[in-house]
NULUM-458331 format. One record per residue (C-alpha): residue number from 1; residue in one letter; z, x, y. Coordinates in steps of 0.001 Angstrom, whole numbers, always signed. Each point is the difference from the previous one (the first is absolute). Layout:
N
<pt><num>NUM</num><residu>A</residu><w>Z</w><u>X</u><v>Y</v></pt>
...
END
This chain:
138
<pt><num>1</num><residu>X</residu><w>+70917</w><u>-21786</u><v>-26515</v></pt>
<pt><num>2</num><residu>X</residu><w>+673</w><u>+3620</u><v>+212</v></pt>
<pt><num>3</num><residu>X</residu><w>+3016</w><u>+646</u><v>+2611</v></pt>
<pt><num>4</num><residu>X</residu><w>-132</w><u>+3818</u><v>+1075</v></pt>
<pt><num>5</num><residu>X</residu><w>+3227</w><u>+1407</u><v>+2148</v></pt>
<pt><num>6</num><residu>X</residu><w>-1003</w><u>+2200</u><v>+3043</v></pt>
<pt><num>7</num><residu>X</residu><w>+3165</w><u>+2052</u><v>+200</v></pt>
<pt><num>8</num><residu>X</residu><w>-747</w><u>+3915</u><v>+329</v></pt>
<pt><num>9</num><residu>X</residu><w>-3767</w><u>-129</u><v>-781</v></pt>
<pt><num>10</num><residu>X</residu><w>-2536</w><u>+1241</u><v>+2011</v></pt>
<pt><num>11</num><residu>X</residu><w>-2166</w><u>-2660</u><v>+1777</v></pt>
<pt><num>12</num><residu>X</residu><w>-3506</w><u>+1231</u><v>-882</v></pt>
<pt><num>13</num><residu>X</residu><w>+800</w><u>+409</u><v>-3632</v></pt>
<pt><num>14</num><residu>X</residu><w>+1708</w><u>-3190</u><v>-466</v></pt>
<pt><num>15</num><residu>X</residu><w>-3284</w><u>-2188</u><v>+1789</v></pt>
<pt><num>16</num><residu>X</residu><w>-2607</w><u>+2193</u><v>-1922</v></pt>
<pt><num>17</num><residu>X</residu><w>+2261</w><u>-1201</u><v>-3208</v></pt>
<pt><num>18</num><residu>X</residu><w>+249</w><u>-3568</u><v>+1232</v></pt>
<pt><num>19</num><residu>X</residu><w>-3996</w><u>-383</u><v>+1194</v></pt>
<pt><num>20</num><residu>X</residu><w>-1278</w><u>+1064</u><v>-3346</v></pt>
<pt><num>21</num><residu>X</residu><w>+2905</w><u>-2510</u><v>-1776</v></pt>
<pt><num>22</num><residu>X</residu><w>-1167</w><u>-2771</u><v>+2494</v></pt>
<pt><num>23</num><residu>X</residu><w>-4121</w><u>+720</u><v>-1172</v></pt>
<pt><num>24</num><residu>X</residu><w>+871</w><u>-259</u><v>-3190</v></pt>
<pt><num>25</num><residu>X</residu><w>+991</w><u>-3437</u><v>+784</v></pt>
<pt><num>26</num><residu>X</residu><w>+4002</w><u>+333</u><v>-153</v></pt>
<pt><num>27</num><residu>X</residu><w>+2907</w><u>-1313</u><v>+2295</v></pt>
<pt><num>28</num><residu>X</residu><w>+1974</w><u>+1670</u><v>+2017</v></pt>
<pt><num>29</num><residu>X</residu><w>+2980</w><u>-98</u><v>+2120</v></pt>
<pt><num>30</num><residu>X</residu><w>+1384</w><u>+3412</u><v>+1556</v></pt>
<pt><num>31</num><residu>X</residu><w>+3193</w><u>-637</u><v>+1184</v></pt>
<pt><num>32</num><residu>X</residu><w>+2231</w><u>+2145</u><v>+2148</v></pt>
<pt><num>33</num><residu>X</residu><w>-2914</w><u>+1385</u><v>+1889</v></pt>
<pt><num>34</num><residu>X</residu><w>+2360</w><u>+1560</u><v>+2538</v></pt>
<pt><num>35</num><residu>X</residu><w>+938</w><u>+2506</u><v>-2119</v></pt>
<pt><num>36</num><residu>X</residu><w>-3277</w><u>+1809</u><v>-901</v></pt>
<pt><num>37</num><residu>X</residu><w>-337</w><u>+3071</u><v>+1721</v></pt>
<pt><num>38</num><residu>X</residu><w>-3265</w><u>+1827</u><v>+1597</v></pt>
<pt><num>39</num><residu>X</residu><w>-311</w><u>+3704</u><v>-666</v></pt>
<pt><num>40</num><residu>X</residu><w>-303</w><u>+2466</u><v>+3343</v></pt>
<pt><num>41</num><residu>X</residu><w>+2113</w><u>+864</u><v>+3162</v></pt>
<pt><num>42</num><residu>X</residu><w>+1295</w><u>-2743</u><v>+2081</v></pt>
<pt><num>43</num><residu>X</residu><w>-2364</w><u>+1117</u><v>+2562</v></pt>
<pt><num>44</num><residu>X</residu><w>-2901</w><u>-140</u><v>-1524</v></pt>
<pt><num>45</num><residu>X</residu><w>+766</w><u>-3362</u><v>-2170</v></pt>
<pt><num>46</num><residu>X</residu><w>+650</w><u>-1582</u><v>+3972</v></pt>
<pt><num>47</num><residu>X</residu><w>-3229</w><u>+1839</u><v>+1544</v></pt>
<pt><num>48</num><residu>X</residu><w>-2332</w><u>-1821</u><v>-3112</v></pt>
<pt><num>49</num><residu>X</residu><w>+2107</w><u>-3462</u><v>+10</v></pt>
<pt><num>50</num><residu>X</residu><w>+727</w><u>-736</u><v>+4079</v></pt>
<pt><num>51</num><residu>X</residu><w>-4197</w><u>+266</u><v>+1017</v></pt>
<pt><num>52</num><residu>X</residu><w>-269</w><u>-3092</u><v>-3012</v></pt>
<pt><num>53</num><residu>X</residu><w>+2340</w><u>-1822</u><v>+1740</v></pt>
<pt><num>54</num><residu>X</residu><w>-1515</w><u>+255</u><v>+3706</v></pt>
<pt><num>55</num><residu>X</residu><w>-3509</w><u>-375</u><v>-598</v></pt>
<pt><num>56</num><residu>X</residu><w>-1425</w><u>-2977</u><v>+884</v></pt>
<pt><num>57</num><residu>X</residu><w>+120</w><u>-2610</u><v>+2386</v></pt>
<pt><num>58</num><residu>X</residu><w>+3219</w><u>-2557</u><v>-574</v></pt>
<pt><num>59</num><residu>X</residu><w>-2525</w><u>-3164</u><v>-553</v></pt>
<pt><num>60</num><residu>X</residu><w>-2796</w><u>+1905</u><v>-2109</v></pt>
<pt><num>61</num><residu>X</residu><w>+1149</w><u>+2591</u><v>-2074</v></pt>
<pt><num>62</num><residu>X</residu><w>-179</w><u>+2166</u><v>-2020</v></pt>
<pt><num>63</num><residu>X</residu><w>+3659</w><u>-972</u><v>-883</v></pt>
<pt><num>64</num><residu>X</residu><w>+2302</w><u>+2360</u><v>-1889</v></pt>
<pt><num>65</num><residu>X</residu><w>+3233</w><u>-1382</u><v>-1905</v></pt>
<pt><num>66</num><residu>X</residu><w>+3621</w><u>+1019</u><v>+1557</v></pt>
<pt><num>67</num><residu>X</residu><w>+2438</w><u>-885</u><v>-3145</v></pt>
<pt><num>68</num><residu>X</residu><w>-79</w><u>+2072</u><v>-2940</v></pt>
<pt><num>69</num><residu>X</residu><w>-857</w><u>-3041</u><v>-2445</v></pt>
<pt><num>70</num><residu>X</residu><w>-3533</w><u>-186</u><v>+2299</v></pt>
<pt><num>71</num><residu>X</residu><w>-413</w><u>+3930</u><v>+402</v></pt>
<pt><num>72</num><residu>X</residu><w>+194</w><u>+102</u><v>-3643</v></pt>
<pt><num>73</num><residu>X</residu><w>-2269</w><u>-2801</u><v>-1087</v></pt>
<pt><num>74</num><residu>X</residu><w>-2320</w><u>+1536</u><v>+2676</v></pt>
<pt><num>75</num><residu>X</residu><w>-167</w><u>+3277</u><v>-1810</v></pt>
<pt><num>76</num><residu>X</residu><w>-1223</w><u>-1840</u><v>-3414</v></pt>
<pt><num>77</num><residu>X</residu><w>-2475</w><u>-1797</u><v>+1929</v></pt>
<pt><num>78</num><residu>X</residu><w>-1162</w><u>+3132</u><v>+898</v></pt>
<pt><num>79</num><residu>X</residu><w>-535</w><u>+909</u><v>-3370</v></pt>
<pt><num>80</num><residu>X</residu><w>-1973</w><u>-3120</u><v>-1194</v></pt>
<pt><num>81</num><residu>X</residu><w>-3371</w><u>-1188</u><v>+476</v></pt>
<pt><num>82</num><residu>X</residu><w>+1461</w><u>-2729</u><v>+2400</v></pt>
<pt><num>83</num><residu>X</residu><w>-3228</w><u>-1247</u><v>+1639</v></pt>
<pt><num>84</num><residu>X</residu><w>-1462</w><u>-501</u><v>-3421</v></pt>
<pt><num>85</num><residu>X</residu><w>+1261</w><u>-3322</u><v>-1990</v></pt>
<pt><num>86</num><residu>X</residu><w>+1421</w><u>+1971</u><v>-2903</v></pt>
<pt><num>87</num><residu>X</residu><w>+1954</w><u>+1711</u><v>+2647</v></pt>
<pt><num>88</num><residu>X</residu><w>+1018</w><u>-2737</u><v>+1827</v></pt>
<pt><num>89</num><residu>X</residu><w>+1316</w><u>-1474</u><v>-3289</v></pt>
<pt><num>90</num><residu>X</residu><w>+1512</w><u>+3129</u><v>-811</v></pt>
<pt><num>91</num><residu>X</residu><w>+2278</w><u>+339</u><v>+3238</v></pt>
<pt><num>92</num><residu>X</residu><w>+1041</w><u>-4174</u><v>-256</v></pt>
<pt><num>93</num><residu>X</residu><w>+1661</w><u>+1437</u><v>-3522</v></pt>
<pt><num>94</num><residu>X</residu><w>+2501</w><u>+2393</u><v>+2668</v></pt>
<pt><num>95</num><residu>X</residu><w>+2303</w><u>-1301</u><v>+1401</v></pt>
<pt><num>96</num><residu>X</residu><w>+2958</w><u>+2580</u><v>+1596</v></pt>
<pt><num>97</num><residu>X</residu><w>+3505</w><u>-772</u><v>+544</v></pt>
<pt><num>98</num><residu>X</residu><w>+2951</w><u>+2002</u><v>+2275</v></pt>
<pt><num>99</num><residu>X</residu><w>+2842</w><u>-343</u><v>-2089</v></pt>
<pt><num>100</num><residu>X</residu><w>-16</w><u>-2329</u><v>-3439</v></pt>
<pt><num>101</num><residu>X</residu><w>-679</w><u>-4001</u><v>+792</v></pt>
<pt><num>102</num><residu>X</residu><w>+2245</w><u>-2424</u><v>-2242</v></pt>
<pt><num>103</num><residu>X</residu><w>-2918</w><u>-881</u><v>-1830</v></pt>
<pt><num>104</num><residu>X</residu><w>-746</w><u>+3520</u><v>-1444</v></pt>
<pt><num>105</num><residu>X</residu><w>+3908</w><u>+806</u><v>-817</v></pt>
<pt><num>106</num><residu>X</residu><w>-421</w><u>-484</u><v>-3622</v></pt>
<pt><num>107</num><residu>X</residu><w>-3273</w><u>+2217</u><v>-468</v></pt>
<pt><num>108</num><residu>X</residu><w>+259</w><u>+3230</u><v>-1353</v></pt>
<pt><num>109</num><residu>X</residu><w>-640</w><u>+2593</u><v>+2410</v></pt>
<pt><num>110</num><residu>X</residu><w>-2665</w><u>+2363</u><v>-943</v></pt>
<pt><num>111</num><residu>X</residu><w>-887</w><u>+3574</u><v>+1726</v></pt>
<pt><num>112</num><residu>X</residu><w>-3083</w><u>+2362</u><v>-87</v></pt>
<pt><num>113</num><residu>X</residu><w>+863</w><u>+3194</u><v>-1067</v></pt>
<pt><num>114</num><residu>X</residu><w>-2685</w><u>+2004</u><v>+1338</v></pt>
<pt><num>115</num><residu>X</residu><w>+1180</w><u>-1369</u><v>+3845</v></pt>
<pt><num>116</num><residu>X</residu><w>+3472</w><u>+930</u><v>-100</v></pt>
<pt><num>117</num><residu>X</residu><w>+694</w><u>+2369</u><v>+2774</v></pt>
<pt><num>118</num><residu>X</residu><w>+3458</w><u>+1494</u><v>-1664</v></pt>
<pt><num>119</num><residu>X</residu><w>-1463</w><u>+3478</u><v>-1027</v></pt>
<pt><num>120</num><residu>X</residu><w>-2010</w><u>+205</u><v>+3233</v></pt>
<pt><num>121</num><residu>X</residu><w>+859</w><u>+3112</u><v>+2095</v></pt>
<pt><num>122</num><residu>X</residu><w>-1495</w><u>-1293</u><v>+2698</v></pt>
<pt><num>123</num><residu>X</residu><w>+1084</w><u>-2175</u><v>+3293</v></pt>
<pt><num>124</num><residu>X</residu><w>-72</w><u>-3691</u><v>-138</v></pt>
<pt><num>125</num><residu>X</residu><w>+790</w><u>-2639</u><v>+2271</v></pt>
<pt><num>126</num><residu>X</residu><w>+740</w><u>-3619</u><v>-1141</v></pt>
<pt><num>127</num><residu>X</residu><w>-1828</w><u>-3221</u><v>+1029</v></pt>
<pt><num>128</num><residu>X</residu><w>+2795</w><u>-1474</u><v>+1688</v></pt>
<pt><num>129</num><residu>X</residu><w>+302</w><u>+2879</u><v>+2219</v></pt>
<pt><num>130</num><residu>X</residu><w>-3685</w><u>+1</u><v>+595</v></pt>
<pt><num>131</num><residu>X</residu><w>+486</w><u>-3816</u><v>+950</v></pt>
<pt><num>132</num><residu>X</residu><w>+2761</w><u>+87</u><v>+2400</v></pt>
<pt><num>133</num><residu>X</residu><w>-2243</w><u>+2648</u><v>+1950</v></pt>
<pt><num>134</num><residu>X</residu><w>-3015</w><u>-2182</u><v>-11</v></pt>
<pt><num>135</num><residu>X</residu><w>+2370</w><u>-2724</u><v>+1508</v></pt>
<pt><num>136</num><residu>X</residu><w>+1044</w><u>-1961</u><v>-3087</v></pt>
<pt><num>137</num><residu>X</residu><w>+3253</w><u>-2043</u><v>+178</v></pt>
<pt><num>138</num><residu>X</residu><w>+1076</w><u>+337</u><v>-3480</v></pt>
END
C-alpha cells in the first residue's frame, strides 16, 4: 500500500497521479486531504464548487461531497473510468483520509513531485477552506 501525503499539492495533479497508480492496480491512501490546495482566486474556486453542492433535489441527487476527504476522492473519480469495472476496481483501491488514522502512523509518507504547489506563483485556496464554505463541520 502506497500512502501519499496531501500537504501543499495541488488537487488535480495529485488525483491524475493517484488514478493512473490505482489502474495500474496499486493501493492507496491519501491522507491529510485538507491540506491540498486548488489553484485560482477564491472567487472563482467558490463560483465552480457552491453550484456542485446545490444541484439536485435532497432525496435524488446528483450529490456532491462537503468534507475535503470526499471532495478529494471525488476529484479521482473524476479521473477514472468509474462506470466501467476496471474503474470501479480502480477507485475501491482509494481510500482518502483528513489527517493520519492510527493505523497508517507507521507508513512512510510519500509525495508527488510534479503536484507540489510551493513554486506556484499563483493563488490557491485550501480544501478545508473550500469545506467550511460548502457547510462542512470539520
Amino acid at each position: 500500500m502506497r500512502v501519499i501525503d496531501a500537504t501543499n499539492l495541488v488537487l488535480g495533479r495529485l488525483a491524475t497521479s493517484v488514478a493512473k497508480q490505482a489502474l495500474l492496480g496499486e493501493e492507496i491512501a491519501v491522507v491529510n486531504c485538507e491540506k491540498a490546495v486548488i489553484t485560482g482566486t477564491k472567487s472563482r474556486i467558490i463560483a465552480t464548487y457552491k453550484p456542485r453542492r446545490d444541484r439536485g433535489y435532497a432525496l435524488k441527487g446528483p450529490f456532491f461531497p462537503r468534507m475535503p476527504d470526499r471532495i478529494v476522492r471525488r476529484t479521482i473519480r473524476g479521473m477514472l473510468p468509474y462506470k466501467q469495472y476496471r474503474g470501479r476496481k480502480a477507485y475501491k483501491n482509494v481510500m482518502c483520509y483528513v489527517g493520519i488514522p492510527k493505523e497508517l502512523k507507521d507508513e512512510k509518507l510519500e509525495t508527488i513531485e510534479g503536484a507540489s504547489s510551493e513554486k506556484l506563483t499563483c493563488k490557491v485556496m485550501k480544501i478545508e477552506d473550500l469545506s467550511r464554505l460548502l457547510g462542512a463541520k470539520i
